[in-house]
C-alpha positions, 0 to 999 in steps of 0.5 A, spaced: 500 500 500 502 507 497 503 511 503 503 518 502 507 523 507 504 530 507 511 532 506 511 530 500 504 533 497 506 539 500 509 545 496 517 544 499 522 549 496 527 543 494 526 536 491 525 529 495 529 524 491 526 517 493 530 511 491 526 506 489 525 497 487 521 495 481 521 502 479 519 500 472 512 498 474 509 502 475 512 510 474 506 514 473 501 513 479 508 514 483 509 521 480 502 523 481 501 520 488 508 523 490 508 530 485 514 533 489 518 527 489 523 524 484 525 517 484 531 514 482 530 509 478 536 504 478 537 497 476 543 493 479 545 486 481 546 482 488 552 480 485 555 487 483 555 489 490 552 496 487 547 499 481 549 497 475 544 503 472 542 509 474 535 514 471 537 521 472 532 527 474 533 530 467 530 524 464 525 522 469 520 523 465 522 523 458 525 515 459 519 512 463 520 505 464 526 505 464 532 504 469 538 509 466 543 509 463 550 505 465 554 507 471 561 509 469 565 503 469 559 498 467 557 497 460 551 493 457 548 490 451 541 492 451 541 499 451 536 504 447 538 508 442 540 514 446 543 509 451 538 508 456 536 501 459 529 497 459 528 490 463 521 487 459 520 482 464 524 476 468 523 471 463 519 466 467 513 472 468 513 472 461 507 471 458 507 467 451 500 468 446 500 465 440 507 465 439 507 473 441 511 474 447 508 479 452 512 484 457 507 483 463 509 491 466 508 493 459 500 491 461 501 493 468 503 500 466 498 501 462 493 498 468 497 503 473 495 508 469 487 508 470 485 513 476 481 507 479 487 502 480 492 502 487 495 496 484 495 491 478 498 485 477 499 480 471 500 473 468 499 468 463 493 464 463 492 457 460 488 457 453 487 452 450 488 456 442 493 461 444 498 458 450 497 462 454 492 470 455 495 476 460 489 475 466 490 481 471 489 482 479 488 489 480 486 492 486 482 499 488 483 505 491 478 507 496 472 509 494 473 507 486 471 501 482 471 499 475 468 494 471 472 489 467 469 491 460 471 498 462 477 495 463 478 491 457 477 499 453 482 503 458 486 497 455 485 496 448 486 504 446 492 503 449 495 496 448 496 491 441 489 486 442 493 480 444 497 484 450 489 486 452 488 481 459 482 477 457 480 476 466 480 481 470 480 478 478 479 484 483 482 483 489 483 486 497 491 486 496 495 483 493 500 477 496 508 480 497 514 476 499 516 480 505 520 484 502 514 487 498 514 483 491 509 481 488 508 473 488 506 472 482 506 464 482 501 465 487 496 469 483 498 464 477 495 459 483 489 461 483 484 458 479 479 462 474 472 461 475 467 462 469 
């Protein structure tokens, strides 16, 4: 759950910088949430012992999604053509539809994005024609709602058809590992009914 300090609401002379994990899940509900604050979005590997990427203020807004360019000393192969780095998904959470791979925060963002939605996240269901289809747990914020065909469309105007989830589940929370990721593998778990 988002907790907003009124510090960072308020109006305030000078910028707050706010480092961040999963930072590319869900980028503009943080900002519209937080409007005086910054994020710094990084990527790096337990394995590095440091950030291996870092997003600087000035593109913090024009490089949504992504996690920055190189720190100096590190190089990277998957880069943008002004240098800057994406991660589409772990490769376990990507969902493959009929042959077309789907980045699940790629529809995480886009759910993000409808005023109605606290949080959202999504996995492949099994199909029997396509493999698998994207299915998205979203949960509300207070005193909001949303059908799942209005959903559907806040989806498909923004989204190639085969990304659109086919089920939306509405639930209270979503389950976290105590580090606070979501746990994927339990909502895969969960049963679709109907």
């Amino acid at each position: 759950m988002l907790v907003k300090p009124a510090a960072l609401s308020a109006p305030y002379p000078g910028p707050f910088a706010l480092g961040t994990f999963s930072a590319p899940d869900k980028p503009l509900p943080r900002r519209r949430d937080l409007p005086n604050a910054w994020f710094a979005d990084a990527y790096g590997l337990t394995e590095t012992v440091s950030g291996d990427t870092f997003l600087d203020r000035e593109h913090a807004l024009t490089k949504l999604g992504s996690v920055g360019r190189p720190v100096p000393h590190t190089r990277v192969r998957i880069v943008d053509e002004d240098g800057f780095l994406y991660i589409d998904d772990r490769k376990k959470d990507m969902i493959v539809s009929g042959g077309e791979n789907i980045a699940t925060p790629e529809v995480e963002r886009v759910l993000y994005e409808h005023p109605a939605i606290l949080e959202a996240a999504v996995v492949g269901l099994q199909h029997p024609r396509w493999g698998e289809v994207p299915r998205a747990f979203v949960v509300f914020r207070p005193d909001e709602n949303a059908g799942a065909d209005e959903l559907r469309e806040f989806c498909r105007t923004r989204l190639a058809k085969f990304k659109v989830p086919v089920r939306f589940d509405i639930v209270d929370e979503l389950p976290r590992t105590p580090s606070g990721k979501v746990l994927k593998r339990t909502l895969r778990a969960i049963p679709a009914e109907g």
